[in-house]
C-alpha positions in Angstrom: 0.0 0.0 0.0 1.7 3.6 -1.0 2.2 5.9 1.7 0.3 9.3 2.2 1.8 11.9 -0.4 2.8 15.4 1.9 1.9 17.9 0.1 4.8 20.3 0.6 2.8 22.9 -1.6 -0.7 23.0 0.2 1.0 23.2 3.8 3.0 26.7 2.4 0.3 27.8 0.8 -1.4 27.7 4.3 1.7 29.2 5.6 1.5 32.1 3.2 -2.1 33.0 4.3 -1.0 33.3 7.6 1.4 35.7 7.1 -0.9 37.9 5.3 -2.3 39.8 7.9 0.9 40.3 9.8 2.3 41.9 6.7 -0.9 44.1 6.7 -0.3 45.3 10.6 3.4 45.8 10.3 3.1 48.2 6.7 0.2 49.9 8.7 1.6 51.1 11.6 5.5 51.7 10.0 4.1 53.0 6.6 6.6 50.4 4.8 6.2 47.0 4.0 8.7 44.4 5.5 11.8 44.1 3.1 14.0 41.4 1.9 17.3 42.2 -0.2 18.5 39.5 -2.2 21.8 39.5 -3.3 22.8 37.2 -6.3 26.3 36.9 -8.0 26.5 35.3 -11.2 24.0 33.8 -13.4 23.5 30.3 -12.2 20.6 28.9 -13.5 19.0 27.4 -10.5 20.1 30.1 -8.8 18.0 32.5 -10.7 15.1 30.2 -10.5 15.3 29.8 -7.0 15.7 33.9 -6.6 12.4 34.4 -8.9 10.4 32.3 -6.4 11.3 34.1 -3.5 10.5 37.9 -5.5 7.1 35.9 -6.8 6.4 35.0 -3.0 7.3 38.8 -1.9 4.8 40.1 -4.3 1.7 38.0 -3.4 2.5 39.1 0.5 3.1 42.4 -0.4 6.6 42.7 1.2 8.8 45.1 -1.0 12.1 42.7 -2.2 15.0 44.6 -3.4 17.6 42.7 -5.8 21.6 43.2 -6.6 23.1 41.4 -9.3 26.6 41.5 -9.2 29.0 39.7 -12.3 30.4 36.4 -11.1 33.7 37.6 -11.4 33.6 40.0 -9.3 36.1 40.5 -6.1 35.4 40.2 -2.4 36.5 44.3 -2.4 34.1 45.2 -5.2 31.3 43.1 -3.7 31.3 44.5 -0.8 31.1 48.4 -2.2 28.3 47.1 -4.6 26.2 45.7 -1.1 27.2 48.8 1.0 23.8 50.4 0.1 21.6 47.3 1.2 23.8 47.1 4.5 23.6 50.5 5.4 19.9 50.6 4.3 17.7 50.7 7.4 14.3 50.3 6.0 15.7 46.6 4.7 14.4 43.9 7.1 16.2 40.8 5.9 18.8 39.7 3.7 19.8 37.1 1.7 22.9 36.1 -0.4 22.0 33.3 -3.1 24.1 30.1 -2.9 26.4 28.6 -4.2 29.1 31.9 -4.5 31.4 31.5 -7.4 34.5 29.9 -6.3 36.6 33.0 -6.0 34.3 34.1 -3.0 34.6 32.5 0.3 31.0 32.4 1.8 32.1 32.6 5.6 34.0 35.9 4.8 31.0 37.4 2.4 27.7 36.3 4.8 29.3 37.7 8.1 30.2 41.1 6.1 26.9 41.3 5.0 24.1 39.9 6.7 24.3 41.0 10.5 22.5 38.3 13.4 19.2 40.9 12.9 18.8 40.3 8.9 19.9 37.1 8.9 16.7 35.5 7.1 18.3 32.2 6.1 19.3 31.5 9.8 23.2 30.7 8.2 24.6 32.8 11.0 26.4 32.0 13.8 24.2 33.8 15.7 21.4 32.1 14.3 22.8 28.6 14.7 24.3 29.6 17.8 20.5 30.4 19.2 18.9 27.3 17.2 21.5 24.6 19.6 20.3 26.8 22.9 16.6 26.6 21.1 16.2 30.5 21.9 14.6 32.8 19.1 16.6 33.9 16.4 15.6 33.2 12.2 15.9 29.2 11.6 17.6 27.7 8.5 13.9 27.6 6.3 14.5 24.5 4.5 14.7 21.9 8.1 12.0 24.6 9.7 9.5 23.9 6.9 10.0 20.5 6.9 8.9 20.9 10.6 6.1 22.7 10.2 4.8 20.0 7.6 5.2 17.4 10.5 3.0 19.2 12.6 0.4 20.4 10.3 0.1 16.8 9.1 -0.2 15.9 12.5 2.7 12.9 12.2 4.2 12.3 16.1 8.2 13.1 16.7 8.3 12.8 20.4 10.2 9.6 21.2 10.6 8.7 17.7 14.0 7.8 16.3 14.9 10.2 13.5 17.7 9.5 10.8 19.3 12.6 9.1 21.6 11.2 5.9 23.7 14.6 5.3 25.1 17.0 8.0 25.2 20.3 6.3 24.9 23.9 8.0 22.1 24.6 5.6 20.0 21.3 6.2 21.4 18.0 8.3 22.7 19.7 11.4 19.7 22.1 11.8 17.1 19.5 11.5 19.0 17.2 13.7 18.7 19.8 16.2 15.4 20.8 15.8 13.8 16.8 15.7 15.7 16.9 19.0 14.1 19.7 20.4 10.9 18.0 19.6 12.2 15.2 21.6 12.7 12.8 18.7 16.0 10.3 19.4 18.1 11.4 16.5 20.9 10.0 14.2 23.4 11.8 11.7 24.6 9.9 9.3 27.2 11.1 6.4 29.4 9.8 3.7 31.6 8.1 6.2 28.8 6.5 8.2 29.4 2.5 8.6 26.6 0.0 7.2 24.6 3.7 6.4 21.4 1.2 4.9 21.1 -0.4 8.6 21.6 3.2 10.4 18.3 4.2 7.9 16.4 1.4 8.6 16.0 1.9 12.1 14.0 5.2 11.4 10.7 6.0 12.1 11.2 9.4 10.4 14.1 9.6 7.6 15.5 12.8 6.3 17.8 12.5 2.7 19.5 15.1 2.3 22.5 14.1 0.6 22.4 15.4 -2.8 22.8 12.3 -4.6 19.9 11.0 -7.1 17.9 8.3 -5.7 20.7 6.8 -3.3 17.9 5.8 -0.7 17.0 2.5 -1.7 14.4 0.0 -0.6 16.8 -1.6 1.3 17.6 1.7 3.7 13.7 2.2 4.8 12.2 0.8 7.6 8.3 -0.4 6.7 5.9 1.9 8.0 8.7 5.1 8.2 7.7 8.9 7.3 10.0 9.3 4.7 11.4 13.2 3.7 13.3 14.0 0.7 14.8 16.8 0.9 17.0 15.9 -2.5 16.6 18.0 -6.2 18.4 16.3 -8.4 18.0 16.8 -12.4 18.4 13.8 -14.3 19.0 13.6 -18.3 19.9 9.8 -18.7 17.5 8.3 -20.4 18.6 5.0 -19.3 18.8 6.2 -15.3 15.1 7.3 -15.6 13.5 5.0 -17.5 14.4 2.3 -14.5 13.4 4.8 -11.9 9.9 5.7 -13.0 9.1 2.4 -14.8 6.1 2.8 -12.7 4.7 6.6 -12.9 3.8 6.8 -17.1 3.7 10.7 -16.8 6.5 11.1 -15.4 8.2 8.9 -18.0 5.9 11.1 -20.3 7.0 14.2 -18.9 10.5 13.3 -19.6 10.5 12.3 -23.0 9.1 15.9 -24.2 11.8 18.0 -22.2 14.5 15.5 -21.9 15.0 15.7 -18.0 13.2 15.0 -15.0 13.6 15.9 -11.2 14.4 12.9 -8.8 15.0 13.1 -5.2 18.0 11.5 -2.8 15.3 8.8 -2.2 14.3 6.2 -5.0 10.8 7.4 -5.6 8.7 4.2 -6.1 10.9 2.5 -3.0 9.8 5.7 -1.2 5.9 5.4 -2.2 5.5 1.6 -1.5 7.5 1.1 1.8 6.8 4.4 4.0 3.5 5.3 6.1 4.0 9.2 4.4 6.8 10.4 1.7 7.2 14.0 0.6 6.9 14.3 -3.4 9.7 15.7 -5.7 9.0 18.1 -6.8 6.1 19.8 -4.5 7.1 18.4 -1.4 9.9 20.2 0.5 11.1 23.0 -1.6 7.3 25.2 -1.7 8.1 25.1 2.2 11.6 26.6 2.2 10.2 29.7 0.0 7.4 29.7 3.0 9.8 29.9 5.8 11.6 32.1 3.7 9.0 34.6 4.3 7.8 33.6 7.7 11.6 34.8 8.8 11.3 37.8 6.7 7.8 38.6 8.9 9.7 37.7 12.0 12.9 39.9 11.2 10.2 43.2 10.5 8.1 42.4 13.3 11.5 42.5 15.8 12.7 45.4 14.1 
């Protein structure tokens, strides 16, 4: 029997309405609307995707979203003089540097020099992180805090469940680890140099892939029964890797012969569907919610301020 689909893009859409009103109150008694500055270097394709979501959520809030799009050659120097209005600029809320940087740019000199603790909307600070390990207030990273927030809207229990993380990043693994256990959930990191990694999975009630490696979850990693969330966005243009992957979904098969790629996740998608109790969808299972936290610490940020 497949699991129950999470739909990543219903719960933000609930998210967004929420923060509707609260947008309304703070523009009506500043006279401004919250605002997030997003800074983007280069011309990376996802990059620029991911950037027109975030101004396309801004507008429906009506937050004001400001945008600097420096070459991606440029220095450290000249980056910084090209930010120096957005820093200085008081009536900005939030900010937020697109990743990846090119590779001239070392992102723990360029965030700190940028985004103080108070704008930090990604929750990539020290401060941030600092805060999320003490659990105190402070912007958390959006993409482990939406997953959260789909847990609890879909009303699956984490207390005194064991939780797997596969991935310990700054931007997802070690975040969600620390906020399952701050929900009281018994949790396990696992990595790339994690021993017998397949049995570690297995042992999950609730497994979270975030590993950046297509489909690497496997049948043989989940535990019957387990909530499984794929955090994972991979694009995939070998015809004969799909073809084996989606031998059962037609339209996505379909949907990959007219524009010759498709989007898989770190987990194996028909393993995923038949062996867990819940799965999160990709696409339109995490990544709406990351563009919903997004905002929800761009609220928080103005609301401070």
């Amino acid at each position: 029997m497949a699991g129950v689909v999470l739909d990543g893009k219903k719960v933000s859409q609930e998210i967004i309405a929420e923060l509707k009103p609260r947008v309304k109150e703070i523009t009506k008694k500043r006279g401004r609307p919250p605002c997030l500055a997003v800074i983007l270097v280069g011309d990376d394709p996802a990059s620029q995707i991911y950037v027109r979501n975030k101004v396309k959520a801004c507008e429906e809030l009506g937050i004001r979203s400001v945008e600097l799009r420096p070459p991606a050659n440029i220095t450290t120097d000249a980056l910084f003089e090209a930010v120096d209005p957005i820093v200085k600029d008081k009536t900005v809320d939030a900010i937020l540097v697109q990743m990846p940087l090119p590779k001239q740019l070392r992102a723990e000199e360029v965030i700190p020099y940028i985004v103080d603790p108070f704008r930090d909307v990604d929750g990539f600070g020290i401060h941030s992180l600092g805060s999320l390990v003490v659990n105190r207030f402070a912007p958390r990273a959006c993409t482990p805090a939406g997953i959260m927030q789909l847990l609890h809207r879909s009303k699956i229990p984490i207390a005194g469940k064991h939780a797997v993380v596969v991935g310990r990043s700054d931007i997802v693994g070690k975040p969600m680890a620390l906020m399952l256990l701050h929900e009281n959930a018994t949790v396990t990191i696992c990595h790339s140099q994690t021993r017998n990694l397949a049995e570690e999975c297995k042992r999950a009630d609730i497994l979270v892939a975030a590993i950046g490696r297509p489909a690497a979850i496997t049948r043989d990693f989940i535990k019957p029964g387990a909530v499984v969330i794929d955090v994972g966005m991979n694009r995939l243009t070998d015809k004969d890797v799909v073809v084996p992957l989606f031998a059962h979904d037609l339209s996505r098969l379909s949907a990959f012969a007219k524009n010759e790629s498709v989007l898989v996740g770190d987990v194996d998608p028909r393993a995923m569907q038949e062996m867990s109790s819940a799965y999160t969808p990709v696409p339109g299972g995490v990544g709406p919610l990351t563009i919903a936290m997004l905002m929800v610490n761009t609220v928080d940020l103005a609301e401070m301020h």
